[in-house]
Each structure stands twice: as C-alpha cells, then as structure tokens.
C-alpha positions as CSV (number, residue, x, y, z in Angstrom):
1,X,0.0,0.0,0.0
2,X,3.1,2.3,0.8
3,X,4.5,1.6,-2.5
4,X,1.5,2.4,-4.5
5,X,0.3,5.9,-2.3
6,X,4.3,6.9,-3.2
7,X,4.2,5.4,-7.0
8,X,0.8,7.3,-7.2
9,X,2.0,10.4,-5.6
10,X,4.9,10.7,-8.5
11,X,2.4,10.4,-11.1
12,X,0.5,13.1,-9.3
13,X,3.9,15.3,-9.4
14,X,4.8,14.4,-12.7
15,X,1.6,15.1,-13.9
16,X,1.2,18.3,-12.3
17,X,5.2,18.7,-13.7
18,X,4.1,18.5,-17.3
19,X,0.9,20.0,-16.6
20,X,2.5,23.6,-15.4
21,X,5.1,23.2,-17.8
22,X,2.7,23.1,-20.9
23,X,0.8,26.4,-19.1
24,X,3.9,28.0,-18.6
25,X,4.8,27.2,-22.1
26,X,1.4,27.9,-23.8
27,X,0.5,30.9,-21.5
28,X,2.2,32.3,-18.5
29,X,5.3,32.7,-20.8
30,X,3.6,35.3,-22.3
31,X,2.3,37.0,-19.5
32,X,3.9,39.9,-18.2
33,X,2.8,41.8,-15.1
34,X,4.0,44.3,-12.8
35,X,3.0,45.5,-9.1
36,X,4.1,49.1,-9.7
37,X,1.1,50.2,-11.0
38,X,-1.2,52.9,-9.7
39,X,-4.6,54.2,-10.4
40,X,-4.3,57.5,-12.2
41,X,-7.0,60.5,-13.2
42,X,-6.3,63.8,-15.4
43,X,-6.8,66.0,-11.8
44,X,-8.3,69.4,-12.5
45,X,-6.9,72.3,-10.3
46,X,-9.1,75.0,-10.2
47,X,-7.8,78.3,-10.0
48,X,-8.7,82.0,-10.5
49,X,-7.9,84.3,-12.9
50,X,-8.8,87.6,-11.3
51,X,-7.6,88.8,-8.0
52,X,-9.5,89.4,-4.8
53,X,-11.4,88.6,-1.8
54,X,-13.4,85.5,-1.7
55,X,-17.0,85.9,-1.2
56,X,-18.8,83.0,-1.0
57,X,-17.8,78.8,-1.2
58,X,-20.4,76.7,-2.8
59,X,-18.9,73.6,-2.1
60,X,-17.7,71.5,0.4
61,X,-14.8,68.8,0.6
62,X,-15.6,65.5,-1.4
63,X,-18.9,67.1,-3.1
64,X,-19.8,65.4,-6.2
65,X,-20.3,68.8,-8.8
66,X,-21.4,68.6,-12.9
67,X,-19.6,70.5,-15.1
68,X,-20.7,74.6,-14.8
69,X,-22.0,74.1,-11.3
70,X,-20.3,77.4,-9.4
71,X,-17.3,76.3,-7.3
72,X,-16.2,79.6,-5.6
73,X,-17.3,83.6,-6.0
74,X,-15.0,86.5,-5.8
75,X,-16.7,90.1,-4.4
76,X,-17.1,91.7,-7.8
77,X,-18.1,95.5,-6.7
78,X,-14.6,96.7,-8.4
79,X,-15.5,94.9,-11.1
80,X,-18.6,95.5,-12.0
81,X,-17.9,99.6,-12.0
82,X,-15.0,98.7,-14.4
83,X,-17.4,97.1,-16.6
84,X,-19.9,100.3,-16.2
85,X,-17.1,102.7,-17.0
86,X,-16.2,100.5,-20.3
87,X,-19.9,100.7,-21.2
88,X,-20.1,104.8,-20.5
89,X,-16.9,105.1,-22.7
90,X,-18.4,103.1,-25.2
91,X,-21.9,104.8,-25.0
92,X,-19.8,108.5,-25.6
93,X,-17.3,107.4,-28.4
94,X,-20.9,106.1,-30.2
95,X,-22.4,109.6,-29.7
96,X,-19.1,110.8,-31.1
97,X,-19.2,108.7,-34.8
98,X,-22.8,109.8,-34.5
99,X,-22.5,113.6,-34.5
100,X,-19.6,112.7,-37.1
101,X,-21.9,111.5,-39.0
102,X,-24.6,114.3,-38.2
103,X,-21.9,116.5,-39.4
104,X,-21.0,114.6,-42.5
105,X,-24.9,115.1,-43.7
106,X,-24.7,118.7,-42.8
107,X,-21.2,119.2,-44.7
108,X,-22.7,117.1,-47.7
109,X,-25.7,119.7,-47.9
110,X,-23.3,122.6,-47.5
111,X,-21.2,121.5,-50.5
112,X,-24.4,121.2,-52.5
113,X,-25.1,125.1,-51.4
114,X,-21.5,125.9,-52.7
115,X,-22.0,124.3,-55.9
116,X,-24.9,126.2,-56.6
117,X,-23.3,129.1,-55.7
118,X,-20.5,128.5,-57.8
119,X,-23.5,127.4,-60.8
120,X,-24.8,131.0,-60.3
121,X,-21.3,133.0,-60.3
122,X,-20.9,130.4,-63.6
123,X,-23.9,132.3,-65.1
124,X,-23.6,135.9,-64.2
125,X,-20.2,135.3,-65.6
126,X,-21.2,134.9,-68.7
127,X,-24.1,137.4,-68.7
128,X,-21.1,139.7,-67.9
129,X,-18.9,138.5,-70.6
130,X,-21.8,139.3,-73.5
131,X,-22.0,142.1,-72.1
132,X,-18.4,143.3,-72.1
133,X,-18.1,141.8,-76.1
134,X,-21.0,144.1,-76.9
135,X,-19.6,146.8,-75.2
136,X,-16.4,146.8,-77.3
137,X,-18.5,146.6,-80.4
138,X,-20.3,149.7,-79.2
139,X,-17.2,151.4,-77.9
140,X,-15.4,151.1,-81.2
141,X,-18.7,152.5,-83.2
142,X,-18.8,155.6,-80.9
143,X,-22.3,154.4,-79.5
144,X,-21.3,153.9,-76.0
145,X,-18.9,155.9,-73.8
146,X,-15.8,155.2,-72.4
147,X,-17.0,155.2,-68.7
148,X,-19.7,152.5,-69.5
149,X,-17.3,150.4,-71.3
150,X,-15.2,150.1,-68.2
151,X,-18.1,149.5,-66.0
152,X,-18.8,147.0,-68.1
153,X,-15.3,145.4,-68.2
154,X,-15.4,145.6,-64.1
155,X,-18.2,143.8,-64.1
156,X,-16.7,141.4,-66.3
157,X,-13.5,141.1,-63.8
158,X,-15.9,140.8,-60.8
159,X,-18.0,138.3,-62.3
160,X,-14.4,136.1,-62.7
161,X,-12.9,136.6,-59.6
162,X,-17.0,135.9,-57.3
163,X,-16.9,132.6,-59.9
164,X,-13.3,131.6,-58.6
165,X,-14.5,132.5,-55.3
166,X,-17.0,130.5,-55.7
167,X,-15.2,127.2,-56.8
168,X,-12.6,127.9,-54.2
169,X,-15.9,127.6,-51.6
170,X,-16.6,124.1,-53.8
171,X,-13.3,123.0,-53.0
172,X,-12.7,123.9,-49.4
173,X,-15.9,121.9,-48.5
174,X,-15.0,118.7,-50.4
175,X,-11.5,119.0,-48.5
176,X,-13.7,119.0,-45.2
177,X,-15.5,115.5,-46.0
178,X,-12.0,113.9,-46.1
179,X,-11.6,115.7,-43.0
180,X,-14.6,114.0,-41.0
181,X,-13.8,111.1,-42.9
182,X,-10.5,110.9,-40.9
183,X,-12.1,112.2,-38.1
184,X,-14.7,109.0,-38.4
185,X,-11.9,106.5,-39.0
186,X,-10.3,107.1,-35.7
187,X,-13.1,107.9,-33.9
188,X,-13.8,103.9,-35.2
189,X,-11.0,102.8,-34.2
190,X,-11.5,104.8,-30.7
191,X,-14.9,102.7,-30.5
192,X,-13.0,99.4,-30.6
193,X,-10.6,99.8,-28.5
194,X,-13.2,101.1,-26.2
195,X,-15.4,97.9,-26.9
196,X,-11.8,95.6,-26.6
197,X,-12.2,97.3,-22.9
198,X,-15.7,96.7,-22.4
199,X,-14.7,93.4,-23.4
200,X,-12.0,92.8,-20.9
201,X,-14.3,93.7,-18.4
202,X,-17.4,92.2,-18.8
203,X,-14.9,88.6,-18.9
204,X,-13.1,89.9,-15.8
205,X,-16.6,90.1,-14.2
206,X,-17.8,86.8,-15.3
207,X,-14.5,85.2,-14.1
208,X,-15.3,86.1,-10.4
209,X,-17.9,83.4,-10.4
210,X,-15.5,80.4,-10.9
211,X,-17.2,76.7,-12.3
212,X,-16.1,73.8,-12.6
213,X,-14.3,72.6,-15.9
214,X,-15.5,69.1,-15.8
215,X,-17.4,66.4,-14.2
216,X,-15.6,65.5,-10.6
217,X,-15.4,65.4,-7.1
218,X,-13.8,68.3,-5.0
219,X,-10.8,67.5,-3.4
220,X,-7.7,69.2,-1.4
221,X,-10.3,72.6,-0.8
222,X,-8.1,75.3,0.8
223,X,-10.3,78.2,0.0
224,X,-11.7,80.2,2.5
225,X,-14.8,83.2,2.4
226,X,-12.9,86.5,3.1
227,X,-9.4,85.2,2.2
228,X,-7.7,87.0,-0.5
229,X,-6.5,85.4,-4.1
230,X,-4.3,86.0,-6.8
231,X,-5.1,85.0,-10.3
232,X,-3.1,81.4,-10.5
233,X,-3.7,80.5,-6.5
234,X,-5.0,77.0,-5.9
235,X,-8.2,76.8,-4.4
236,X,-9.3,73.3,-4.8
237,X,-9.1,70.5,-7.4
238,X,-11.7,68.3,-9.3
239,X,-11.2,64.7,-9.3
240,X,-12.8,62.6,-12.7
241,X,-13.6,60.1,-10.3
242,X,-15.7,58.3,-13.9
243,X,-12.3,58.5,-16.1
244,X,-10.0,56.9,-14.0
245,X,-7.2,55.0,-15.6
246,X,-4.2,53.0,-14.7
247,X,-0.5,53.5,-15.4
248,X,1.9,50.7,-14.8
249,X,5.7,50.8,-15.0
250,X,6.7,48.1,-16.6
251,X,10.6,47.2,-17.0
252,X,12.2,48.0,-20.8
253,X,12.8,43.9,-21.1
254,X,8.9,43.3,-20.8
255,X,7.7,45.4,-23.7
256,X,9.2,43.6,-26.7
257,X,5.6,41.9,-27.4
258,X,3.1,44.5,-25.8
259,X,1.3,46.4,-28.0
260,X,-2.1,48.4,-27.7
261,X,-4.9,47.1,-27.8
262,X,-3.6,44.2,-26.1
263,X,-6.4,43.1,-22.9
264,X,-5.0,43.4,-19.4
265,X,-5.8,42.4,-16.3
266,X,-6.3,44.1,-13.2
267,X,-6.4,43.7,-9.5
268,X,-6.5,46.1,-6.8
269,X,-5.1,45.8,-3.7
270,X,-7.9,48.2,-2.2
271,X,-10.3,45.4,-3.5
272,X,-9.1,41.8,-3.0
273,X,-10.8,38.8,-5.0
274,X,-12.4,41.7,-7.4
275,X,-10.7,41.2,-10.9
276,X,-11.1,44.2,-14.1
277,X,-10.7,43.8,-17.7
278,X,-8.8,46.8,-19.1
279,X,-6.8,47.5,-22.6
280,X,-3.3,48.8,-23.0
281,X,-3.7,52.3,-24.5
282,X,-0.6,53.5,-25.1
283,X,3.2,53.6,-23.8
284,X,4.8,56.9,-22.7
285,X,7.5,58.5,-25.1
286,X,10.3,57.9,-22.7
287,X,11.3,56.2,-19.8
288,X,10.4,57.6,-15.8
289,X,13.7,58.4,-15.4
290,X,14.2,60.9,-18.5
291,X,11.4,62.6,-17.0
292,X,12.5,63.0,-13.6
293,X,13.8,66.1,-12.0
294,X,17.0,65.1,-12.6
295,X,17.8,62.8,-15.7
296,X,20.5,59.7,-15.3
297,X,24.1,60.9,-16.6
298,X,25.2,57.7,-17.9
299,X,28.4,59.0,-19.6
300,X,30.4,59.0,-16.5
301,X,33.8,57.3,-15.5
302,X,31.8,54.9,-13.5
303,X,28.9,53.8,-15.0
304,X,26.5,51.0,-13.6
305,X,23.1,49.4,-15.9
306,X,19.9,49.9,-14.4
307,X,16.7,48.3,-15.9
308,X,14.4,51.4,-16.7
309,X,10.4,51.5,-16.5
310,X,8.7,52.4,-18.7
311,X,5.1,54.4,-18.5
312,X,2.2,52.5,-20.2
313,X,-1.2,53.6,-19.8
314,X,-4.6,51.0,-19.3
315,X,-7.7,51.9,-19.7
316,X,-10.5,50.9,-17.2
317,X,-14.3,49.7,-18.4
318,X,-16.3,52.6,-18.3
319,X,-18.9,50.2,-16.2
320,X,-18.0,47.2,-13.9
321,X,-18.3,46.6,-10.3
322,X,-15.6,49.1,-9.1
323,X,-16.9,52.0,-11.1
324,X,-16.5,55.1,-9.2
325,X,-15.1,53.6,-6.3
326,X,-11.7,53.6,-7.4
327,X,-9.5,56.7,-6.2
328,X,-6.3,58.2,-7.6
329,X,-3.2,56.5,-6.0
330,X,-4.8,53.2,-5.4
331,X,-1.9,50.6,-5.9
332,X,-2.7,47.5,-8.7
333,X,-1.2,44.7,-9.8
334,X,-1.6,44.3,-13.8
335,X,-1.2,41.3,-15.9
336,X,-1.2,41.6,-19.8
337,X,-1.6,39.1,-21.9
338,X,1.3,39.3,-24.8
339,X,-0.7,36.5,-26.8
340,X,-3.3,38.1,-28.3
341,X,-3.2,40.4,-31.6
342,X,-4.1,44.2,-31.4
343,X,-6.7,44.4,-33.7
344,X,-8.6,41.6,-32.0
345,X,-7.7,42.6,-28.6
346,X,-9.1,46.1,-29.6
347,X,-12.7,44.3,-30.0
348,X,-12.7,43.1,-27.2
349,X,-11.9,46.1,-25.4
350,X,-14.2,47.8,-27.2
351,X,-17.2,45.7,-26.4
352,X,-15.7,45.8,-22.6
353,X,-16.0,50.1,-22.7
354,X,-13.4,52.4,-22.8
C-alpha cells in the first residue's frame, strides 16, 4: 500500500510537472505583469484668474459637482464699476461717430449750397462776358462811352474773380469731407478699443464666479470666504472620479511583445478577489527616469546598468463593479496578456468600454 500511495504520488507530481510546464509554455510565458502600477486621473486644479477677496464657497470637501456648477465667487463691486465705466466710454465714443456722422450730412448739404453758388457766379459770368463783347463793339462805333465800357469790363473782372471765389468755396468743402472722414476712421478705431475694454471687463466680471471645468469630485479645498487670491492661487481640485485609468511601469525587457490594444488584467489591492478587464492604451514617449527632476548621466567614468520602466497607460471599463469607487493613487497589480493580436484585442476592449 506504501508503494503504491508513493508510485501514485509521483504520477501526481509528474503530472502536475508537465501539466504547469505546458501552461507555462502555452500561456504564463507570455504574460507579463508588474506590481508598480497605480490608479491615475487627469486632476483638474481649479484656479482664479482675477484677484481678490473670496466671497462665497459653494462647495464642500468630497462634493460630487457637474460641469458649470459654481465652485467659488470673488466680491465683484470693483469689477462691476470697471465694466460700467467701459460701457459709458463706449456709449460717448458712439455719440461721437454719431454727431460725425450728423456733421457729415450737414457738410454734404453745405457742399451742394457751394455748388450752386459757384452754378450762379458760372452764369452771371457769362451774362457779364456778353456784355463786355458788346460793349467793345459799341465802344469802337462811338455808341457807347468810355465810362460805361469800363463798367462793363469791371463787371466782367468781378463776375471772374466771385466765380473763382465761388469754386474755391466748392473745394474747401469737399476738403472738409476727407476731414470728417479721418475724423470718423479714428473715432472707429476709438470705439474698438473702447469695446476691446468693455470686453475685458465684462470677462473679468464673469470670471469672479468660478465653475467647474469638468465632471468630478472636490478635493484638497483650501479656499476660504474672506481670504484673498491671486489669479493662478490653488483653491481646490476636481477629481474625474468616472475617467479613472491605470498606469503601470513596466521594466524596458517586458515590452518587446506589448502592444495596444492588447487586454489586461487588473487587480486592486484596495479590492481583494475583485478582478477588471482593461486595454493597454498607449506607452509613454520615454522612460520615468528621462522625466525625472534630474535625468540619469550615464556618460560618466563609472557607470552601472539599471533596468528602466517604462510608463504604459490602461484603460478601465467605463462600467464594472468598481466603477466610481476607485481613487487616484490606489496601488494595482496588472497582468497583460502578450498573446493576443491588437486588432482583435481592440474588439474586445471595445465591447468591454473604454
């Protein structure tokens, strides 16, 4: 009986030899996983862009918020009688182009009365000028004497010079049209920049009431009602707690057969026994280390190899039993699965969410 428990306890191992050898072989092989592998989320940190004192906090820490809900308010007394002074310097540099405008009609109706004038100096000019040929004819026959002859011919010279008059008149008020038109233009250009102001104000005003960027859940609140902010001060941040994802570093000697696409997956230490399906999105353009605060110097007199990580992003199922309960900073443990093709993997992943 001794002989055949121990004869039945090699086949046993043997079996279970050759069994884990054809896994290993046919699948684990191909497996690569890592334990340095965190949950991740694109964090939003919310902060103003105009300075001042904090009037009112609408939320509270770990409030769940919608995208345009109103985070924080900023008193806005200053601003609001910037944005009323833009609007009055608007208001005048309107009534300015207006009486331009006024003044352009007027100048157009004063050129007409010119031209008439100048039409009528045209006409007595020649009444004048028959009558000066006549008077020579007369002069010469001895039927007219000499002192009408030259009050004719000063007529005649009047008659010229009130006709140059005249067109000069013509002229001079033509000139003054390109003078309001000048006027016009940079009154125009006035206006903009007036509106430009307007403008900047009314968006200065509408940035005291600061809402949130996204969907997400406040976190790290240090704003206070009555405390006093620059533009770029950190008030609070938004957390996507629905587009969480996971990025694993995974050593440079496992990435020869990863690709994206490829399914992976994922275990979190926060949530023992509870297994996800994920998809390997993409890898990061370099390794950690190049973007560290201080990049490796490998061309030294000493010089020792270190296996670098790599950064490679995995994306979560939109729906599953851990949606919205993970948190950024959760550690993972990720297993992908080298085996399968990218384009097929990406079907599956697809069907699995995003």
């Amino acid at each position: 009986m001794r002989r055949f428990v121990l004869l039945a306890g090699l086949v046993l191992l043997l079996i279970a030899l050759v069994g884990g050898g054809v896994y290993w072989w046919r699948v684990y092989r191909f497996i690569e996983t890592t334990d340095d592998a965190y949950v991740q989320a694109d964090i939003s940190v919310i902060s103003p862009k105009v300075e001042g004192y904090v009037s009112a906090v609408k939320v509270t820490d770990n409030q769940a918020v919608h995208e345009g809900d109103l985070l924080v308010v900023i008193d806005d007394r200053d601003f609001r009688a910037r944005d009323a002074e833009a609007a009055a310097a608007v208001a005048a540099q309107q009534a300015a182009i207006a009486n331009i405008d006024s003044q352009g009609d007027w100048q157009q109706s004063e050129i007409k009365r010119a031209a008439a004038a100048a039409a009528n100096a045209e006409v007595e000019l020649r009444h004048a000028e028959q009558d000066y040929a006549r008077a020579q004819t007369l002069v010469k026959s001895n039927w007219m004497s000499r002192e009408r002859f030259d009050a004719a011919e000063a007529d005649l010279r009047k008659a010229q010079a009130s006709l140059q008059e005249k067109q000069a008149a013509v002229a001079s008020e033509q000139r003054r049209v390109a003078m309001l038109t000048t006027a016009r233009q940079q009154a125009q250009a006035t206006l903009e920049r007036a509106q430009a102001t307007l403008q900047l104000a009314r968006n200065s005003l509408e940035d005291t009431q600061i809402r949130a960027p996204i969907d997400g859940v406040v976190g790290n609140r240090g704003v206070q009602v009555g405390q006093y902010v620059k533009a770029g001060t950190q008030l609070l941040s938004l957390v996507p707690l629905a587009k969480v994802y996971v990025v694993a570093n995974f050593k440079e000697t496992q990435l020869g057969r990863m690709r994206p696409g490829q399914p992976v997956s994922i275990s979190v230490d926060a949530f023992p026994g509870q297994h996800l399906i994920g998809h390997l999105e993409s890898f990061a353009p370099a390794s950690g280390a190049q973007f560290s605060l201080l990049p490796p110097e490998n061309a030294t007199g000493n010089f020792t190899k270190i296996v670098q990580r790599v950064p490679v992003r995995i994306a979560l199922p939109a729906s599953g039993p851990l949606a919205g309960r993970l948190r950024p900073g959760l550690s993972v443990v990720v297993s992908i699965d080298t085996r399968s093709e990218p384009a097929a993997a990406a079907g599956v992943a697809e069907a699995a969410g995003p």
